[in-house]
C-alpha positions as a printed Julia matrix, in Angstrom:
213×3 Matrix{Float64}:
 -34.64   14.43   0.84
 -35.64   10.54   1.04
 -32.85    8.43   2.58
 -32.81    5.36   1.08
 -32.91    2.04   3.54
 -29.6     0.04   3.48
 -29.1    -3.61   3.9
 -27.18   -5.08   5.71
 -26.54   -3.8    9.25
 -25.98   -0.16   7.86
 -27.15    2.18  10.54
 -27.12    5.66   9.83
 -27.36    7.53  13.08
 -26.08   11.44  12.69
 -25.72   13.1   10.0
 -25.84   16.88   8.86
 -23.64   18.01   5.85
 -24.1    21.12   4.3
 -23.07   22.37   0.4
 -20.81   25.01   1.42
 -17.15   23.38   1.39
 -15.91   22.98  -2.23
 -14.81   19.55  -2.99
 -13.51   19.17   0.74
 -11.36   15.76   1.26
 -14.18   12.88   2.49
 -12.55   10.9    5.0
 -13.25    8.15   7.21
 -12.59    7.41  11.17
 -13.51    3.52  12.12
 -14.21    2.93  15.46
 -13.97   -0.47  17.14
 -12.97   -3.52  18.94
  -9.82   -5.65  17.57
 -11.2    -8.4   15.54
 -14.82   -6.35  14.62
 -13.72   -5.81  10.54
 -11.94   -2.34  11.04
  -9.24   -3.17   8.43
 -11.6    -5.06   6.02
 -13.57   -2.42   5.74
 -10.47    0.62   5.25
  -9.89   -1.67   2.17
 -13.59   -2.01   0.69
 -13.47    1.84   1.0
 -10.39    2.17  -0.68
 -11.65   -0.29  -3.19
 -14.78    1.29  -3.83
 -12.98    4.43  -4.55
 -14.26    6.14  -1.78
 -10.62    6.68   0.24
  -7.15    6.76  -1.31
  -4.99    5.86   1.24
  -5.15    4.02   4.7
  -3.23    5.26   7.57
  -2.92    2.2   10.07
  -1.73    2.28  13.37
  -0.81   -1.5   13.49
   1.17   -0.76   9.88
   2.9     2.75  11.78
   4.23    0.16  14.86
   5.32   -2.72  11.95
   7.67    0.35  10.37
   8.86    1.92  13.73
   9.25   -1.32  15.53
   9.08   -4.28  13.56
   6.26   -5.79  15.24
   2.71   -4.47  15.56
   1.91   -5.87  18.56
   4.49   -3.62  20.06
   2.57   -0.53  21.29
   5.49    1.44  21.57
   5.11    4.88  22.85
   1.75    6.89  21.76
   3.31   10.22  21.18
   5.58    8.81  18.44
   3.02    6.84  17.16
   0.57    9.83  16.82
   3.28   11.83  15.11
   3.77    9.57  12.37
  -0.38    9.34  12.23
  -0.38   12.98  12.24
   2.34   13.57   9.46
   0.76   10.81   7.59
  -2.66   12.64   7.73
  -0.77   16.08   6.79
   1.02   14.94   3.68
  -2.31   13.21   2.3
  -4.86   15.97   3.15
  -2.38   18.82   1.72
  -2.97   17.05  -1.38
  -6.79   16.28  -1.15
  -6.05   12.65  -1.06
  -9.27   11.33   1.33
  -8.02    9.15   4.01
  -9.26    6.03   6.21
  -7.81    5.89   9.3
  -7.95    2.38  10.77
  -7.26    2.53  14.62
  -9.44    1.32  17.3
 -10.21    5.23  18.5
 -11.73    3.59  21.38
 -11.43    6.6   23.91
 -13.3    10.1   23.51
 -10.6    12.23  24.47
  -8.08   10.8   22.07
 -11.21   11.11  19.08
 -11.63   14.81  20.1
  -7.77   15.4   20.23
  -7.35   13.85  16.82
  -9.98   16.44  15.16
  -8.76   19.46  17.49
  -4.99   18.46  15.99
  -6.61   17.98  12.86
  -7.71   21.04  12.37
  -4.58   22.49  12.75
  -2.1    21.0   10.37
  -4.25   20.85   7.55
  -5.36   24.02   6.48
  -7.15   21.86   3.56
 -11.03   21.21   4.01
 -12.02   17.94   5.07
 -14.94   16.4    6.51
 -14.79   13.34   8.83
 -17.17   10.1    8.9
 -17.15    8.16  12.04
 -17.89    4.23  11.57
 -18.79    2.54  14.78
 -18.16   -1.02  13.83
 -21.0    -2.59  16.59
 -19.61   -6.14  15.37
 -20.98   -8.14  18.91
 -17.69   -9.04  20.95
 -18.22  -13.03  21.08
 -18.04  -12.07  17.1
 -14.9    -9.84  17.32
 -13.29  -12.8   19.92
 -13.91  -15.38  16.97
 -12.16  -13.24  14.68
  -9.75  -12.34  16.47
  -8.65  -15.88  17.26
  -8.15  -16.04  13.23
  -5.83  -12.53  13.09
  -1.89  -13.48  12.84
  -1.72  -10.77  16.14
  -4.13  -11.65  18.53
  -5.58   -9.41  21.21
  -5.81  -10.93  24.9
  -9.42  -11.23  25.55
  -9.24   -9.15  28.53
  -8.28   -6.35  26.73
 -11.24   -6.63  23.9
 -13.75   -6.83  26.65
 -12.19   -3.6   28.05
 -12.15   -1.56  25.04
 -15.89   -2.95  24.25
 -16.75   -1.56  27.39
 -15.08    1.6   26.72
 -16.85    1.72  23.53
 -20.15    1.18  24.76
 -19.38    3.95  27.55
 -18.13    6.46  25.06
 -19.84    5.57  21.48
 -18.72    8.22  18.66
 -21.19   10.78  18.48
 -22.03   13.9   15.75
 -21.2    16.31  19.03
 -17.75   14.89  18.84
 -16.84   17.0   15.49
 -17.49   14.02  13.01
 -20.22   14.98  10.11
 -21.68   11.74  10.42
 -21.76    8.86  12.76
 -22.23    5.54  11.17
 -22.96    2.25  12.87
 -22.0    -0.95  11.07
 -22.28   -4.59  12.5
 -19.63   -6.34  10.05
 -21.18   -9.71  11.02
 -24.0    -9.1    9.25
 -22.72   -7.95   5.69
 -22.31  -10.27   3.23
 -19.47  -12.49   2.81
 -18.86  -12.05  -0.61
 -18.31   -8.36  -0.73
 -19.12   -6.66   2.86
 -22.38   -5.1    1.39
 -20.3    -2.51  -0.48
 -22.64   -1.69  -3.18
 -24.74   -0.71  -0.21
 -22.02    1.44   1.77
 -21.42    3.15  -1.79
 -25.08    4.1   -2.22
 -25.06    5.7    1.39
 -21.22    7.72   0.69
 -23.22    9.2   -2.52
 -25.9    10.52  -0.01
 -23.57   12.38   1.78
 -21.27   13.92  -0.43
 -21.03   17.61   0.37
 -21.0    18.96  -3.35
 -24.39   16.6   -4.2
 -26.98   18.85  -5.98
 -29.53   18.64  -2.74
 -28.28   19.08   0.82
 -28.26   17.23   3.91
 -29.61   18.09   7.15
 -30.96   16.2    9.94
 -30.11   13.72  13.18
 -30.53   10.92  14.86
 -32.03    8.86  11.98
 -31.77    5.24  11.56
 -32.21    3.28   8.52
């Protein structure tokens, strides 16, 4: 099966989806730096109809503590993610989550718990948002919450230390340089052609790695 090339800073690099699951939930991880175009892009996937509902750290920490720039304690953060997760999955509503998922361990945990509290099929993309940090620093010097830069450079680092990978559990690994979409509407015609690609119940199947387009 021919891959079509995307505009646009769409990188495809793992993929492998199978036509096994029936109508499983398709739902998206993004991965990256405060400031690289995480939460613009939940919403052009919700918008293009490819996700129904966004589950937002930064919105979980405005409704426990007021203020999403308090970080507030992890393990009642991840509950609320988790339950969040739960009650949309049960009801194969696909999900973006929009967190910075910056560290391995915490992207493994999240599938392992995953797994368990939703007995539901789903399958997971991973978007690496690559947006270059002097990019993400610009940006973020526009958010209303801005990030120290200290702690951007860090979780860059971290990211380019421990990039999302297929061997993590995700069914594809996309890598997406926000700075480079169009203004106008984030290249989302293009991100909609490459979803249809890998749709699990598409009449051909999908099977191969570390391709770039």
């Amino acid at each position: 099966m021919t891959i079509p090339r995307l505009k646009h800073g769409i990188e495809l690099i793992d993929y492998g989806i199978s036509t096994t699951l029936k109508q499983p939930s398709l739902c998206h991880c993004l991965v990256g730096c405060p400031g690289s175009g995480k939460s613009t892009l939940a919403h052009d996937l919700v918008r293009l109809g490819l996700a129904q509902t966004i589950v937002s750290t930064d919105q979980i920490r405005q409704q426990l503590h007021g203020d999403p720039s308090i970080q507030g304690s992890w393990p009642e953060i991840e509950r609320e993610v988790l339950a969040q997760f739960k009650a949309a999955l049960s009801h194969g509503i696909p999900v973006v989550y929009d967190a910075t998922n910056a560290v391995r361990s915490r992207r493994l945990d999240l599938l392992r718990k995953l797994a368990l509290i939703t007995p539901a099929p789903s399958i997971w993309i991973a978007w690496h948002l690559i947006t270059p940090l002097q990019i993400c620093q610009q940006w973020n010097q526009q958010r209303d919450r801005q990030v120290p830069d200290a702690i951007l450079e860090q979780m860059s680092q971290s990211l380019m230390a421990e990039p999302p990978t297929s061997a993590e559990g995700w069914k594809a690994v996309l890598k997406v340089d926000m700075s480079q979409l169009s203004q106008l509407n984030r290249g989302v015609s293009d991100v909609a052609a490459l979803i249809e690609q890998l749709q699990p119940w598409n009449s051909a199947s999908i099977s191969s790695s570390s391709t770039s387009l």
